[in-house]
Structures are given as structure tokens and as C-alpha cells.
C-alpha positions as CSV (number, residue, x, y, z in Angstrom):
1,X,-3.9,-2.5,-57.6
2,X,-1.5,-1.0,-55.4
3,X,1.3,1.4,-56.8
4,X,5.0,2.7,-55.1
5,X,4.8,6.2,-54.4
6,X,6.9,8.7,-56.6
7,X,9.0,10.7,-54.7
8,X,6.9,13.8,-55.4
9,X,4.3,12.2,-53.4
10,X,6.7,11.1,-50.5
11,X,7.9,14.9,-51.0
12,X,4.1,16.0,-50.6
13,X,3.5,13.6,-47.2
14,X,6.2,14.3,-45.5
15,X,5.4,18.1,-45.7
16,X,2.0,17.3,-44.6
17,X,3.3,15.3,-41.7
18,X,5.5,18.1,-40.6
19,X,3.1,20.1,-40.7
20,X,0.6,18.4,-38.7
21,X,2.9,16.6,-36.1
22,X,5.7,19.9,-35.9
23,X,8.6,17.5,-35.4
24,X,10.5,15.2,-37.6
25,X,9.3,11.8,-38.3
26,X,10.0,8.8,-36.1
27,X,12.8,6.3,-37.0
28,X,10.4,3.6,-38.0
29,X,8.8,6.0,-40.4
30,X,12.1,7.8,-41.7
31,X,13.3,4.2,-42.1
32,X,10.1,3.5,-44.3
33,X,10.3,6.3,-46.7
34,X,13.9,6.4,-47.6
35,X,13.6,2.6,-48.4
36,X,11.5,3.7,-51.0
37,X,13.0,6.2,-52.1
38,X,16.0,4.0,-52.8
39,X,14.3,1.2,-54.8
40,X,11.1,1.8,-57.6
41,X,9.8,-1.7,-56.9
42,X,9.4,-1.3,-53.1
43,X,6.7,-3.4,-51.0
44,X,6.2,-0.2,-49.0
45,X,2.9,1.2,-50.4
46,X,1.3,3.9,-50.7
47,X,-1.9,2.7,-48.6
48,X,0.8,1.0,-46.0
49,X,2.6,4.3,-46.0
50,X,-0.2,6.3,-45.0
51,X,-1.7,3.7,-42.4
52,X,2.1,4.4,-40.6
53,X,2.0,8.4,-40.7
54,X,-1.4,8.2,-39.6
55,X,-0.6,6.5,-36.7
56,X,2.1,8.2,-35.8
57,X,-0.2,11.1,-36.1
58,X,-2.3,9.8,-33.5
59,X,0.2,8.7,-30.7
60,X,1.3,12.6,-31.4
61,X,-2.1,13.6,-31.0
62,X,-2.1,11.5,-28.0
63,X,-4.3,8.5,-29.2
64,X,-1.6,5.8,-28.1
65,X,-4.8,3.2,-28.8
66,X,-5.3,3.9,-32.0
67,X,-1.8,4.9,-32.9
68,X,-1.5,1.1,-32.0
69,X,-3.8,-0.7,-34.0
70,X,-2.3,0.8,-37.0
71,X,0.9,0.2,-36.3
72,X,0.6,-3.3,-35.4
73,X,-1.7,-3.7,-38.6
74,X,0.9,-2.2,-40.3
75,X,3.7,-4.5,-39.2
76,X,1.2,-7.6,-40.0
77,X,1.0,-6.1,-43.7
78,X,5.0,-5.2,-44.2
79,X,6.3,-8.0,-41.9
80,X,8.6,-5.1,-41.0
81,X,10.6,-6.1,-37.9
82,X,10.8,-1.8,-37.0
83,X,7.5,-1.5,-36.9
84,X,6.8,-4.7,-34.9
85,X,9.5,-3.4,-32.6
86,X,7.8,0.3,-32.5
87,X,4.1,-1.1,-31.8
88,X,5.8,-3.0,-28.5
89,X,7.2,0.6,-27.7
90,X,4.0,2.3,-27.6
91,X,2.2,-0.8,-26.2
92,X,5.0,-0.7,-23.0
93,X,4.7,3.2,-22.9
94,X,1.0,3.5,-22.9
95,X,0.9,1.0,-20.0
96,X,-0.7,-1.5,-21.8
97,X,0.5,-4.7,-21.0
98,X,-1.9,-7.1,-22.9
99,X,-1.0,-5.4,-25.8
100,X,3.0,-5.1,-25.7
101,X,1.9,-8.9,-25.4
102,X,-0.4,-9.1,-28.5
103,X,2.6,-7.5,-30.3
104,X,5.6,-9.5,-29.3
105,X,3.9,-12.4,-29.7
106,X,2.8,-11.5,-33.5
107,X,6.7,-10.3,-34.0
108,X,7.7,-13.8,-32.6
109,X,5.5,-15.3,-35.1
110,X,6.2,-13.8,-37.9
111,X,10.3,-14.2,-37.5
112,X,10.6,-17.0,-34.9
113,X,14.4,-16.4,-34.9
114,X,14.1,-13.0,-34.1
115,X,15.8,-13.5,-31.0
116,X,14.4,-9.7,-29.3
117,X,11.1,-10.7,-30.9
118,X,11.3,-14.0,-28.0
119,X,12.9,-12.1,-25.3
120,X,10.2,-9.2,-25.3
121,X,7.9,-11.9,-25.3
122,X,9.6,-13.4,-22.2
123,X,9.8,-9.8,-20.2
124,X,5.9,-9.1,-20.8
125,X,5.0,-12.4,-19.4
126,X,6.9,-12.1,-16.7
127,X,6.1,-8.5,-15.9
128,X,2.3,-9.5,-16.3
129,X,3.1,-12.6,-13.9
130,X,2.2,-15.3,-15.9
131,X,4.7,-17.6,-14.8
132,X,3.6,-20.5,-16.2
133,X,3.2,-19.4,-19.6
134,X,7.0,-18.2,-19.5
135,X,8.5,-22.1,-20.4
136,X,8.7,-22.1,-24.2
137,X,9.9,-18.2,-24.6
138,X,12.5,-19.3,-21.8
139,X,13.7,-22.1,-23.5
140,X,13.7,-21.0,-26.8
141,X,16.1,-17.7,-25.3
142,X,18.2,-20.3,-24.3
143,X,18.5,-21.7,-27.9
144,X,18.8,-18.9,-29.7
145,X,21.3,-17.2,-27.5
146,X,25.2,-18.1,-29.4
147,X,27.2,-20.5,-27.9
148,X,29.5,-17.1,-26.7
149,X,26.3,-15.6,-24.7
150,X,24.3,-18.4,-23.7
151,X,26.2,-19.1,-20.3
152,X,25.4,-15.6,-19.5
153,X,21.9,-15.7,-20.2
154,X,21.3,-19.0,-18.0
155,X,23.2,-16.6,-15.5
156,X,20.4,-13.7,-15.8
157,X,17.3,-15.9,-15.6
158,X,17.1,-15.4,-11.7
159,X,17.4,-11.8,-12.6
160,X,14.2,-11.7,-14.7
161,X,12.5,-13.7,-12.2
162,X,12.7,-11.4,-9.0
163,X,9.6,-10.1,-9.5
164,X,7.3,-12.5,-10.0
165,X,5.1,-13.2,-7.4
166,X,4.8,-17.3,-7.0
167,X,8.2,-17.9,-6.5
168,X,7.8,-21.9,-6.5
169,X,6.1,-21.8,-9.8
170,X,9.1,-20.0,-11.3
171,X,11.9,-22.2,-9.5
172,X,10.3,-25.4,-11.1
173,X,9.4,-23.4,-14.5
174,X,13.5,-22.3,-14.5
175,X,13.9,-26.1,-13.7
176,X,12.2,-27.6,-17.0
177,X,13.9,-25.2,-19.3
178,X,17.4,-25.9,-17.9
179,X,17.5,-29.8,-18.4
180,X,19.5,-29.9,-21.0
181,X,22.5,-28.1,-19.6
182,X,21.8,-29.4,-15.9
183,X,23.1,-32.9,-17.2
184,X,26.4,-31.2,-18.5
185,X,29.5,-31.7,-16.1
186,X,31.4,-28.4,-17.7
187,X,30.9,-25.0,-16.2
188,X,27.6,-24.4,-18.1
189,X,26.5,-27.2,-16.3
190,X,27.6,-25.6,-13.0
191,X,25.9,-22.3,-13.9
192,X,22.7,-23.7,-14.6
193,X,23.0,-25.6,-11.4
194,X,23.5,-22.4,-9.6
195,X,20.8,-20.1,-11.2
196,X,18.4,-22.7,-10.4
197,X,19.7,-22.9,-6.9
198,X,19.1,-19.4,-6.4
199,X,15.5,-20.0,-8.3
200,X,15.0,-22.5,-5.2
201,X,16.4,-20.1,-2.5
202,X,14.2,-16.9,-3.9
203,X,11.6,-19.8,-3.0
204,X,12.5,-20.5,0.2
205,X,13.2,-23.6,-0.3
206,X,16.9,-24.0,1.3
207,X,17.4,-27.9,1.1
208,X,16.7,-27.5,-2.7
209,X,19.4,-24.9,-3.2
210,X,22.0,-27.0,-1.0
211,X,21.4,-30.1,-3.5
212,X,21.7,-27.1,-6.3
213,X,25.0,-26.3,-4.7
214,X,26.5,-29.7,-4.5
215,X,25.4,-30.5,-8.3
216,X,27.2,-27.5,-9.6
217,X,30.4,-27.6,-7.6
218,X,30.2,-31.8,-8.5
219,X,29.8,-30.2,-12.2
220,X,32.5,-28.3,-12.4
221,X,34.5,-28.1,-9.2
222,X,36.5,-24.6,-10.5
223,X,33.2,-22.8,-11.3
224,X,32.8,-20.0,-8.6
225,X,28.6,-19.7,-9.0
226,X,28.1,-22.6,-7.0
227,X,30.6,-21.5,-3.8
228,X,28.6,-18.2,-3.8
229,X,25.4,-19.5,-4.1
230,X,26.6,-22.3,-0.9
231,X,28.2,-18.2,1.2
232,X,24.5,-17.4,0.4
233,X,23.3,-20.3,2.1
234,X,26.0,-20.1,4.7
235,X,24.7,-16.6,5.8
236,X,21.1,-18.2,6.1
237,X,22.8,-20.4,9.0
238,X,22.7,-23.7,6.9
239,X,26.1,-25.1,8.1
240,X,26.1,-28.1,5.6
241,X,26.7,-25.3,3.2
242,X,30.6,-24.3,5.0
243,X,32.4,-27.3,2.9
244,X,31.7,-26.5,-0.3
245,X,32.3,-23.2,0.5
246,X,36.2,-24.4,1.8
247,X,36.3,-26.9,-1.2
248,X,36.4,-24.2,-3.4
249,X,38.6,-22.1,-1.8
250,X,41.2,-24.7,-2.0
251,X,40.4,-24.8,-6.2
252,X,40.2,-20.9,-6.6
253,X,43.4,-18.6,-7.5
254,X,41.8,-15.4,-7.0
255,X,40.7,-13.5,-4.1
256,X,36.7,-12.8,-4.8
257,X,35.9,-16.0,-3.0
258,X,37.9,-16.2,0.5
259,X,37.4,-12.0,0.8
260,X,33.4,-12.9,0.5
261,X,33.9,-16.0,2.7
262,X,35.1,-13.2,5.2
263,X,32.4,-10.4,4.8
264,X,30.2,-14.0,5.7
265,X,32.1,-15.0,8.6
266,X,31.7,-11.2,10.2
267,X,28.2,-11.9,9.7
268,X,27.9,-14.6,11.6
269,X,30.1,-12.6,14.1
270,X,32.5,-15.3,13.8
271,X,35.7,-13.0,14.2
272,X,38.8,-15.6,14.6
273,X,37.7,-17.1,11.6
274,X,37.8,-14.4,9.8
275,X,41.0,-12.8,10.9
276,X,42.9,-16.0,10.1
277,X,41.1,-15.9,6.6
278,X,42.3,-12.1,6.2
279,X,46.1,-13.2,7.6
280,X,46.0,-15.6,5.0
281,X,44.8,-13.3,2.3
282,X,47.7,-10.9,3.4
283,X,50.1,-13.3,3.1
284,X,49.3,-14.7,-0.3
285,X,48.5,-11.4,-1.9
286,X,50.1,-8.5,0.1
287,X,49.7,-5.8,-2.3
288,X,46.1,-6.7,-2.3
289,X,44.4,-3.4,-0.2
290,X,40.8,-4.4,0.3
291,X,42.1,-7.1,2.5
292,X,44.4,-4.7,4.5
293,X,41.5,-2.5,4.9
294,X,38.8,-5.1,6.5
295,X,41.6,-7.0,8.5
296,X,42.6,-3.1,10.0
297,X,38.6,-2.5,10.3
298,X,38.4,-5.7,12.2
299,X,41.4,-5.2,14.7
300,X,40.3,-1.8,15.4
301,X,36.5,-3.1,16.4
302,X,38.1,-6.0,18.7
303,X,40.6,-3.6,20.4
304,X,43.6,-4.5,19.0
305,X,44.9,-1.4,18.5
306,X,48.5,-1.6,17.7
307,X,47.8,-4.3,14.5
308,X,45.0,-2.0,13.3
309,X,47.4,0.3,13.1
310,X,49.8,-1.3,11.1
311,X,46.9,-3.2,9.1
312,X,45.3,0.1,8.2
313,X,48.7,2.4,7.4
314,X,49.4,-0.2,4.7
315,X,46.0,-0.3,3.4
316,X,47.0,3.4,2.6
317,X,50.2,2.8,1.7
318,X,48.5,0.5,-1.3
319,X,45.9,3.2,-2.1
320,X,48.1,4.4,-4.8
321,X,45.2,4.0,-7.2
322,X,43.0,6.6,-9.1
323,X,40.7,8.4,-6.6
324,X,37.2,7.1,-7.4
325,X,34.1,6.8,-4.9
326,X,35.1,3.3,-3.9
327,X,38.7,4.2,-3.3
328,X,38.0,7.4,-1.4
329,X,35.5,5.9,0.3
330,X,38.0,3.4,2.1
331,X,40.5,5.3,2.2
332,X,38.3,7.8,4.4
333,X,37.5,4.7,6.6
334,X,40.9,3.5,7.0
335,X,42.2,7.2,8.0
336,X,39.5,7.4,10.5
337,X,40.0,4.2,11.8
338,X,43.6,5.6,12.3
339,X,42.7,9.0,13.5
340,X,40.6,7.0,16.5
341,X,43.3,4.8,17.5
342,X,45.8,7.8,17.8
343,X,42.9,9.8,19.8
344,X,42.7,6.6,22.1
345,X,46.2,7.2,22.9
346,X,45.6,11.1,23.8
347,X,47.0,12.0,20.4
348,X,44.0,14.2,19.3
349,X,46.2,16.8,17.7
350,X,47.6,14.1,15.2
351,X,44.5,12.3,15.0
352,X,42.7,15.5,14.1
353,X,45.5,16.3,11.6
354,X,45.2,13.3,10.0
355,X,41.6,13.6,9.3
356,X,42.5,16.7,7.3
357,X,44.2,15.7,4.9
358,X,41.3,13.1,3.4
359,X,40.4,13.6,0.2
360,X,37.6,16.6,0.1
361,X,37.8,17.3,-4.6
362,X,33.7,18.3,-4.0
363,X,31.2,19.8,-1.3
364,X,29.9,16.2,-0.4
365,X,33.7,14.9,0.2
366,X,34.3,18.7,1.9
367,X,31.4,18.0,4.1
368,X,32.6,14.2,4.9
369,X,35.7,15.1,6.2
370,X,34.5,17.9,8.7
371,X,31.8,15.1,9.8
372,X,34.5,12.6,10.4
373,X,36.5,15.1,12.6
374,X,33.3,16.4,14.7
375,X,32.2,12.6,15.2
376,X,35.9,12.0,16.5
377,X,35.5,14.7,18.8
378,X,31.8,13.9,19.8
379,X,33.4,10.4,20.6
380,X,35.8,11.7,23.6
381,X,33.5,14.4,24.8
382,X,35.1,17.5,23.6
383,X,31.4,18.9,22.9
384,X,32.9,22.9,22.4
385,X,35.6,21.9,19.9
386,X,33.3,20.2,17.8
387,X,30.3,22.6,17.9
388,X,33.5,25.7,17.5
389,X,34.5,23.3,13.8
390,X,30.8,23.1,12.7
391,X,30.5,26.7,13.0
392,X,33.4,27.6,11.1
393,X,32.5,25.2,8.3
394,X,28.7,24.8,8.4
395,X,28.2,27.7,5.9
396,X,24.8,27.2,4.3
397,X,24.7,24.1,4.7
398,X,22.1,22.4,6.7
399,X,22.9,19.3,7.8
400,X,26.2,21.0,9.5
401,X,23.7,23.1,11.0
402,X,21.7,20.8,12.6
403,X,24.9,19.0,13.8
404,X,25.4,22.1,15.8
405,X,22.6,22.7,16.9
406,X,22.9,19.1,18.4
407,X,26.1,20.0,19.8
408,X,24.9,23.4,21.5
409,X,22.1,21.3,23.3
410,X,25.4,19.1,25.3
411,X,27.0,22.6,26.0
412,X,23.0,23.3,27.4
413,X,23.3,26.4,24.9
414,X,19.7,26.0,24.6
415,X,18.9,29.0,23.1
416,X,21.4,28.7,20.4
417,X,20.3,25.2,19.5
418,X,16.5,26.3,19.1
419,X,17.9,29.5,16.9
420,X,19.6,26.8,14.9
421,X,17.3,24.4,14.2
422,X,14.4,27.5,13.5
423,X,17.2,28.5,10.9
424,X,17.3,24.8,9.4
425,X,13.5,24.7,9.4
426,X,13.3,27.8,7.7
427,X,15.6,26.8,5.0
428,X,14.2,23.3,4.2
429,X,10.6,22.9,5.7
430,X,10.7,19.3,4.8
431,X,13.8,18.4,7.4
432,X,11.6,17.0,9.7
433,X,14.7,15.8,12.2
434,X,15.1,19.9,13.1
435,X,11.2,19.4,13.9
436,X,11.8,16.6,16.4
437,X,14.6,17.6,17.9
438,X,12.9,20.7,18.5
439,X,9.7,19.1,19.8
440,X,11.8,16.2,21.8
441,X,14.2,19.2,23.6
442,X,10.6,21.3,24.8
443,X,9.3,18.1,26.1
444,X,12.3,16.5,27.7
445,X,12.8,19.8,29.5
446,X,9.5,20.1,30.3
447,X,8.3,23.4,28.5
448,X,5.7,24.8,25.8
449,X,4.3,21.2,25.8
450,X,1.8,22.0,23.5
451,X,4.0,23.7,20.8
452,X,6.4,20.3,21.4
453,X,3.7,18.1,20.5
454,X,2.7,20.4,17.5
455,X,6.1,19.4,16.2
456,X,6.6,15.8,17.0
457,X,3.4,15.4,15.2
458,X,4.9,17.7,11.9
459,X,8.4,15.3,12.0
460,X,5.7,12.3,12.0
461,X,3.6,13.5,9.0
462,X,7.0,13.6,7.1
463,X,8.2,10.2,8.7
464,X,5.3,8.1,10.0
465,X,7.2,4.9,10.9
466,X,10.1,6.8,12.2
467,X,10.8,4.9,15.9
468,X,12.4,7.7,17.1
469,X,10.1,10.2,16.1
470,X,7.2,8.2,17.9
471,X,9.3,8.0,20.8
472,X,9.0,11.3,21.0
473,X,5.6,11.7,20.8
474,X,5.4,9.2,23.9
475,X,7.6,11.0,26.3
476,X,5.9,14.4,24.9
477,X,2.4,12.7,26.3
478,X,4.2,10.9,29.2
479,X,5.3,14.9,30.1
480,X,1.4,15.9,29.4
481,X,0.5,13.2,31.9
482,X,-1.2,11.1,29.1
483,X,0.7,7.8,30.6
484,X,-1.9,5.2,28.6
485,X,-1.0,7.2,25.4
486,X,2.6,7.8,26.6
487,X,2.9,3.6,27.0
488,X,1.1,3.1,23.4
489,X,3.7,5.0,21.5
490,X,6.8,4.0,23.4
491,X,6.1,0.4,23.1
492,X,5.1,0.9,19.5
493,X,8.3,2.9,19.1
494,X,10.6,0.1,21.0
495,X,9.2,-3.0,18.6
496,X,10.3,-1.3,15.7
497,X,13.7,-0.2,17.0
498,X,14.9,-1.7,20.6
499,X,17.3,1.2,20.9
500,X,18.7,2.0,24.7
501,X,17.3,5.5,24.8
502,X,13.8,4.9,23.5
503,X,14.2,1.4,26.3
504,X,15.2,4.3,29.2
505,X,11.8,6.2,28.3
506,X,9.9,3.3,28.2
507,X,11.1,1.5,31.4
508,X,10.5,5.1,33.1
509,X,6.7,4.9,32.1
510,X,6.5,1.6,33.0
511,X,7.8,2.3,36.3
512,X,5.8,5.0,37.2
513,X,2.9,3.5,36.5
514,X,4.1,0.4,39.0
515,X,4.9,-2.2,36.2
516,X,8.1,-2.2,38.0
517,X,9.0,-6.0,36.2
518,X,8.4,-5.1,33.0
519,X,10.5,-1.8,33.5
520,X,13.3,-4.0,34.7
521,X,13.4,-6.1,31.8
522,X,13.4,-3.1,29.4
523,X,16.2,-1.6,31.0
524,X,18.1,-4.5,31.3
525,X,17.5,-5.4,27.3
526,X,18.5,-1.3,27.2
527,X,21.8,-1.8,29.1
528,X,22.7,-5.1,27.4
529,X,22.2,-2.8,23.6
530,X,24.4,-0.4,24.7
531,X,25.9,-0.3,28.7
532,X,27.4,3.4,28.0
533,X,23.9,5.4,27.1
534,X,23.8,8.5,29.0
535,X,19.8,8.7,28.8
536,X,19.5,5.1,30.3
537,X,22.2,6.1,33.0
538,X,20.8,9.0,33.8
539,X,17.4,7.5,34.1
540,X,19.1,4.4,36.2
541,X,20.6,7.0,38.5
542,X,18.0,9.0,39.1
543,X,15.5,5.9,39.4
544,X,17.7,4.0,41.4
545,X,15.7,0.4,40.6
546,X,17.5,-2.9,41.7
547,X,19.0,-4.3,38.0
């Protein structure tokens, strides 16, 4: 026969437990004893008792295997949700998937409307991919979730499905367990509609998600899931998509919708749309700032200066709210934005004035705002200004550093740009950029080869898929006269990054080594990316090929 302990015994295993483990007992274990403490008939036993400070003994002894059997026993014997809950935990922890499994499942059984009994049984099957064994816990999450919650948990299911691997087995899994509220024409039946479309797009399946689109915008033609899930599709070039997009925007009130309608139409690099779009936004909400910002953003990059202008000073006229990340992050934009279109108009005193007063409360805003003024001046040439700002401001800081260092090189201050970068090296030996610029100045000029190869090849150990970095290691071989090698790691370098100067390095290999076509169409591929690249002009000039 079994008895409940007397508190002199509890009294004399706790000490012992203290003892042995040196720290305070677990929750699940605390939870256990004062229970019986508090009532003279409890079910916790002795034996049962024991079997849990044992266990606990041995995950503290670190014996998370055995630790787990008796806990799980345990929970099997006291039908105690805790422990079931606390043998998951040390299943999870210890890595062990099939048991967290063996556990949840057991806690499911034991209180099937234990509703985080279900879901951990739903997590572990999907973290262990077993997809198809993920229906019932699925649908029975869907049951037991109140009426309050369970539109947001039809919202999350795509969430909990990311990861899986068969994508197509979890879009029609998703499919089954949402029938029920796929038939309803309310806004749950939109919602399921659109989790299921995003199931289907995860899957690649785009004609799916369209049909998922139309469903749920035919369900409920004010829910907003469905319009985002059609902007999704949109930006995946499926024009069918575009008028349920507009459909909505006629039903919506708020401005979520048309301002991510926008951000989809600059994708698309469909700019008149979506400055007519942001007019209308303006013009419905004025006093709304995100608008002001992207319309001023947009002006500035298609040259119309004088609305940016206005666009952008009202943005910051707006920003009247609490300075948090977000805000200070746009407002930075919008006063550099301004800064360049008053530099454009030979204003550089005012434009360098207004970059001064952004907002700079800690060293990373500090060194944002000294970045914003040196790119400004990088921008129109004014190579000593900047490099004379860095060095009042740089401090110890090392990214400033290398900046100037950079800098130096345009002024051909070589020697101070080597000292500079030796001093970033030497103060973080992982920066591997100091090691290739380094390496890349050597080689370009033609000098201590060797030693520039020796660090190209450091800055590639640190970043080995780095284009740039590999373009450096061609032209450094291409200067060694290794043109085979030279071509290898330029061409490798220009298919993972088809940047003008890496295209001016590997035309010029290409055309010594009398592949004159294939140099031509580099360069022209180079000069179509960016016209205004001094490498690729200088190479052009210097080359003097036929374009």
C-alpha cells in the first residue's frame, strides 16, 4: 500500500535534494511537494515523489535520457499535466525529437482537450517533417482554438509550415483541415482562403493561389488577406492577379493596402503608376508621412527635383512623432534626399548643414550621420573634404577608418591609405575588406604581387563567395601573368555579381588574350549597368575598342 508523505519526510528530501543537486528544485517538482503539503489525502506519493527528484537528479547530473523516462513514467502515473509538459522540455532540449513526440502524444492522450498538449504535438511533427501525419493535430487546433482566436490560428498555419520540406504535401494537407471554414462566405472564410493560397504559392503552384485569391475576396470582398495574397502574386508577374488587387482598393478605408500596392508597382519599375497611386494617397490622407516620404523618394530618383523637394520637406514637417528606429530611419532618408537635391543646385554649404542636424542620440546614429555627409561629398567629387570629415570624426572607430583609407587612395595618398588599413587590420583581424583593398591596391598598381595575393587570398578565407573579393584575385593573377587563372576567377566573379568594374577587368583579359567579341559584350553589358564607372572608362579609354 502506498502512503502520503508527512511533511517531516518532504522536509528530509528536499534537504537531500539540495544537497545533491546544489540548486532549488524545478517548478514541476516545487509544484509537487507543496500540493502535498497542502492536502493529507494527496495522490502524490511517496514512491511517485521520489521517481520525480530522481529524475531531476539525473537531467542535473546530465542524464537527460534517463532523467526522461522517469519523468514521462511519472506523468503516466500522476496524469499530471506539469510533468507531461516538463518531459516535452527535456525531450526538445536534449534534441531528441522522437521523444518530445512520444511525450506530447501521451499528454494528448491523456487530456485530449488540452489544447498545448495538441499543439506541441503539431510543432514536433512538423519540425520532424512528417507532413502527412500533421492532419488530425491540425484540425483538432482548429477546434479547440475559441471562437475569439480561431481566425488567427487559420492565419498562422502557413507560418508553421515554412519549414517543411514537401511543400505540395503540406498545401493539400492545409487544404483538408480547412474545409469547413473554406465553405463560409464571412471573413473566416476569406482567411482560410488566403492561408491556403499562400500554402499553394510556398508550393509553387501560382494558378492555385490565384483561384485561392478570387475565393477569398468572393468570400468576403472587405477582408484584406486575400488583396495581399493577389500583391504577392502581382510581384510574381501574374497580371490576372492586378484586379482583385484594384477591387479591393475601392472596398478598403485604410492606407495598408494602396501604400503596399505601391512598394509593388516600384517593383515592377512601373513608376507612373505609382506616383498617381502616391498623389492619391496624399490627397486622401495628407497628414499621412510614409506616403510623403516614398512619393519624395520617388521624385528624387526620376529627377524631379523641385516636387521631391516639396514631397520630402513635408514628410518632415509630419515627423512630429516619437523618435524610434523606424522614424529616425526615414527621417534620415528624407533629409538626405533633401541635402542631394540642394547639392545638385551647388548649395553644398546648406546641404551639408542640413545633414547635421539628423538625429545622432547614440554612436551608431553619430556614425550614420557623418556617413551620410561623406557619401554626399563622395557623390560630387570633393574627395579632400570628405577624407578631412572622416578624420576628424573616425576616432576609434573602424569602419570610419577604412572609409578613409578609401578616400586617401582617390587623393593617390597611397601611403596614408596602406597606414590606414594596417591600422584597421590590426584592430579587427577579421575585417577582411581592409585585407582586399589592400591586396586589390598592390595588384592594380602593379607592386609586391606576391604579398597582394597573400591578402586577396586572407579576405577570401573570411568571405569565400564574396564576387568582389574573387575579382580581386583574378586581376592579382591577370597582373602575375596567370591569364587562364586570371579568366577562371573573373568570370566566376562576374556570374555571381555582373557589376561594371568586375565587367571592365574581365573584358580587359578577354581582350588581351584576343577574345575581342566576348570582351565587347562584357563591356557593353558593363556600360549599360552603370555608363558613369570610372574603372570601365578608364579601361575604354585606354583600350580604345569599337563599342
Amino acid at each position: 500500500m502506498k502512503f502520503p508523505l508527512s511533511a517531516a519526510r518532504l522536509w528530509a528530501l528536499r534537504l537531500a535534494l539540495i544537497t545533491a543537486a546544489s540548486c532549488a528544485l524545478p517548478v514541476a517538482a516545487t509544484a509537487q511537494i507543496n500540493e502535498t503539503e497542502k492536502a493529507e489525502n494527496s495522490a502524490m506519493t511517496g514512491e511517485l515523489l521520489y521517481e520525480i527528484l530522481l529524475g531531476e537528479l539525473n537531467l542535473r547530473q546530465d542524464e537527460p535520457a534517463a532523467g526522461f523516462s522517469l519523468l514521462l513514467d511519472a506523468a503516466r502515473k500522476s496524469n499530471d499535466v506539469q510533468l507531461y509538459d516538463r518531459a516535452v522540455e527535456i525531450a526538445l532540449q536534449s534534441r531528441s525529437g522522437d521523444g518530445a513526440l512520444m511525450a506530447a502524444r501521451a499528454w494528448s492522450q491523456a487530456w485530449p482537450q488540452d489544447r498545448k498538449a495538441n499543439s506541441q504535438v503539431l510543432q514536433i511533427l512538423l519540425a520532424l517533417n512528417q507532413v502527412g501525419e500533421s492532419l488530425e493535430p491540425l484540425k483538432k487546433e482548429l477546434t479547440l482554438a475559441p471562437d475569439a482566436e480561431r481566425d488567427t490560428s487559420i492565419n498562422l498555419i502557413p507560418r508553421h509550415y515554412a519549414r517543411v520540406s514537401d511543400k505540395k504535401r503540406a498545401a493539400s494537407v492545409v487544404q483538408q483541415a480547412l474545409e469547413p471554414y473554406l465553405a463560409k462566405n464571412n471573413a473566416t472564410g476569406a482567411l482560410a482562403w488566403t492561408s491556403l493560397g499562400r500554402m499553394r504559392l510556398a508550393s509553387d503552384d501560382v494558378t492555385g493561389a490565384l483561384e485561392a485569391a478570387k475565393k477569398g475576396q468572393a468570400a468576403d470582398n472587405q477582408a484584406l488577406g486575400p488583396a495581399l495574397l493577389a500583391l504577392e502574386l502581382m510581384g510574381r508577374k501574374v497580371n490576372e492577379a492586378e484586379p482583385l488587387v484594384q477591387q479591393s482598393l475601392r472596398q478598403q478605408s485604410g492606407s495598408e493596402l494602396p501604400m503596399s500596392y505601391v512598394r509593388v508597382l516600384i517593383e515592377l519599375e512601373r513608376y507612373p503608376q505609382a506616383n498617381e497611386q502616391l498623389q492619391a494617397i496624399t490627397r486622401k490622407d495628407p497628414k499621412f508621412p510614409d506616403a510623403w516620404l516614398v512619393l519624395g523618394s520617388l521624385q528624387f530618383e526620376q529627377g524631379q527635383d523641385k516636387e521631391a523637394e516639396a514631397a520630402l520637406s513635408r514628410y518632415v514637417s509630419l515627423s512630429t512623432q516619437p523618435m524610434n528606429e523606424a522614424n529616425t530611419r526615414g527621417l534620415t532618408q528624407a533629409q538626405t534626399r533633401r541635402a542631394e537635391l540642394l547639392a545638385r543646385q551647388g548649395k553644398m554649404r546648406e546641404a551639408r548643414q542640413l545633414l547635421t542636424q539628423l538625429p545622432a542620440s547614440n554612436a551608431d546614429e553619430a556614425r550614420s550621420r557623418v556617413m551620410a555627409e561623406v557619401q554626399l561629398l563622395r557623390d560630387h567629387r570633393q574627395w579632400q573634404e570628405a577624407f578631412d570629415l572622416l578624420a576628424a570624426n573616425r576616432g576609434e572607430d573602424t569602419d570610419l577608418a577604412y572609409e578613409q583609407a578609401m578616400l586617401a587612395e582617390k587623393l593617390k595618398k597611397i601611403d596614408e591609405m596602406e597606414q590606414l588599413l594596417r591600422v584597421v587590420i590590426a584592430k579587427d583581424p577579421n575585417y577582411y575588406n581592409a585585407y582586399n583593398a589592400l591586396g586589390f591596391s598592390l595588384a592594380d598598381r602593379n607592386v609586391r604581387l606576391p604579398e597582394a595575393k597573400q591578402l586577396i587570398v586572407k579576405a577570401l578565407t573570411f568571405s569565400p563567395n564574396d564576387p568582389f573579393i574573387t575579382d580581386s584575385l583574378g586581376w592579382v593573377e591577370f597582373r602575375l601573368g596567370n591569364f587562364n587563372a586570371a579568366l577562371s576567377y573573373l568570370q566566376k566573379a562576374y556570374k555571381d555579381r555582373a557589376d561594371a568594374e568586375i565587367a571592365a577587368h574581365l573584358g580587359e583579359v578577354l581582350w588581351l588574350m584576343q577574345r575581342q567579341d566576348e570582351a565587347l559584350k562584357v563591356w557593353r553589358e558593363g556600360l549599360n549597368t552603370a555608363p558613369n564607372n570610372e574603372t570601365l572608362q578608364e579601361t575604354l579609354q585606354r583600350l580604345k575598342p569599337t563599342l
